[in-house]
N, C-alpha and C positions, 0 to 999 in steps of 0.2 A: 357728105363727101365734098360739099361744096368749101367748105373752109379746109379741109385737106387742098384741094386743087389750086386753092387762093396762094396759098401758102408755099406751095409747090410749085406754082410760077413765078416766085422771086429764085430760084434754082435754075442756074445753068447746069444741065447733063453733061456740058466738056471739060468740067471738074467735080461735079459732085460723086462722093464714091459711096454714096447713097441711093437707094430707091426705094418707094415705100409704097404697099398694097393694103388697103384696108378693106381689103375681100380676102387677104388671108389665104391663097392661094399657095398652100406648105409644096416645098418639096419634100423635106426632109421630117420622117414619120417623127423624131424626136420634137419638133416643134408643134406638131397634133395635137401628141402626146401633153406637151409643157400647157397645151390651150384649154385642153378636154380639163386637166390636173385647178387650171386657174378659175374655169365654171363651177368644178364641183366646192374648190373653198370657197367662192363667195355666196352659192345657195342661194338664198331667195334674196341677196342683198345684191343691189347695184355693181358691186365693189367688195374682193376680200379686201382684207387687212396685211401688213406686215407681220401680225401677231399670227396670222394662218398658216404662214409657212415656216411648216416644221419639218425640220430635214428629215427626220427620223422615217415622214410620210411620202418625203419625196422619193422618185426611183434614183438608185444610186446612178445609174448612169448619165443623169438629168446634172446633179450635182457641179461636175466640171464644166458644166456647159452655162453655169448660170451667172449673174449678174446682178448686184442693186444697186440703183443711181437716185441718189440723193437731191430734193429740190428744194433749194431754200427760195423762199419768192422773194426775197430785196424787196426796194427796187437797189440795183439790176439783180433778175430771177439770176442763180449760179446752178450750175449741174455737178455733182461730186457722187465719182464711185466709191462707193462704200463698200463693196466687197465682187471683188474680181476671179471666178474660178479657171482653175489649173489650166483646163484646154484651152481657156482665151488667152491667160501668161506666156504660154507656152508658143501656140500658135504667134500671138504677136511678137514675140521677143523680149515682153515688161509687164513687170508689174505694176499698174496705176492706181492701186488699190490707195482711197482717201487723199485722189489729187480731185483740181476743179477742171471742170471742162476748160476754163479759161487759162489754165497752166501748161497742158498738152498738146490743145488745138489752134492752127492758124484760122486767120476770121473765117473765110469761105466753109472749111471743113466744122467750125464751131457753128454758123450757123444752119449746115444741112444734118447736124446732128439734131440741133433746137428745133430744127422743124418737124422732128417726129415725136420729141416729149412736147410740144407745143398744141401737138394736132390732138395727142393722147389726154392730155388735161381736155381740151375742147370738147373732145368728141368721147370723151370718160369710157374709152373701149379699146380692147389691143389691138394693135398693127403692128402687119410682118415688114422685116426693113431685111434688105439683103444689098448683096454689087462685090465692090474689090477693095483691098483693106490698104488703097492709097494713104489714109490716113497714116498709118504704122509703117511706109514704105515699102508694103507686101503688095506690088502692083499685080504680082502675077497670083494674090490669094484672094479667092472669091467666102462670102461668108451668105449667112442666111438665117436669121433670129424674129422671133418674136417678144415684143415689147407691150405688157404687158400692168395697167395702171392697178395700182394699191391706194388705200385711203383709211385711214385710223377712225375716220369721223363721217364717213359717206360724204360727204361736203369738199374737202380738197385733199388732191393727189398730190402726195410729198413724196411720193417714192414711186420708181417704176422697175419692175421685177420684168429681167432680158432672159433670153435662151438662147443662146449664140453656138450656131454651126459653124467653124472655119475648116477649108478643106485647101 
C-alpha cells in the first residue's frame, strides 16, 4: 500500500473525482460479486486472462456494468476503452467505447484516473475506485467500481476488467 499512498499524494481531493481503496471495502453486493467471479478465473494463477472472460459465464446482470480498458505501454503508456457497457453509456450520457484516455480527459482528471491503473500494474491486484462522475459533468452522480487486473502472460497487465456502479 505504500506505493498506492506515494501515488495518492500527488492528488488533490479539491478536484479529484476519484478515490481509491485497496481493502476493497464494497458497498455494492454487485462488486463482491464481480471480485468473488475474478478469483475464481484466475485459480491457482497470479492473474486470469482476457481469454477467461466468457460472457456466457458471466451473471447477466454483471454485463451492463462492465468495462475493458486497454494498456498500451509507449512510452507515453495510453489508456483506451475498448468496450463500454450500457449502464455506464447510459448513466454518463456517451459512448467512449475505443477512445484514449488522452482524448476525453483534462490532465488533472487523466491523471487521477492513471493513478489507479498505475497502482493495479504495481500492486498486480484489484482496487475499488468510487466518488462523483465530475469527469462526465454528473457532479451530482456518485459511482462505485471495482478495477480489476488481467494478464495474457502472467508478466504484464495490458488490460483491466472495471464493474462500475453509477447511481
Amino acid at each position: 500500500m505504500d506505493s498506492f499512498r506515494q501515488s495518492r499524494a500527488r492528488i488533490s481531493d479539491d478536484w479529484s473525482p476519484l478515490q481509491y481503496d485497496p481493502d476493497l471495502n464494497f458497498e455494492h453486493p454487485l462488486l463482491k460479486e464481480a471480485h468473488a467471479l475474478w478469483q475464481k478465473l484466475r485459480g491457482d494463477r497470479e492473474l486470469p486472462s482476457r481469454r477467461d472472460l466468457d460472457p456466457v459465464q458471466i451473471p447477466p446482470a454483471m454485463l451492463p456494468h462492465m468495462q475493458l480498458l486497454d494498456i498500451e505501454p509507449g512510452p507515453p503508456v495510453r489508456y483506451r476503452w475498448r468496450l463500454i457497457g450500457t449502464h455506464i453509456t447510459a448513466a454518463l450520457g456517451r459512448d467512449s467505447t475505443g477512445k484514449y484516455w488522452d482524448e476525453l480527459y483534462v490532465d488533472a482528471t487523466l491523471q487521477s484516473f492513471a493513478t489507479g491503473a498505475e497502482w493495479i500494474q504495481s500492486n498486480r491486484k484489484p482496487i475499488r475506485c468510487f466518488g462523483k462522475s465530475d469527469f462526465a459533468q454528473k457532479h451530482f452522480q456518485s459511482f462505485e467500481a471495482i478495477e480489476m487486473p488481467l494478464s495474457e502472460d502472467q508478466q504484464d497487465i495490458r488490460t483491466i476488467w472495471i464493474v462500475a456502479i453509477y447511481s
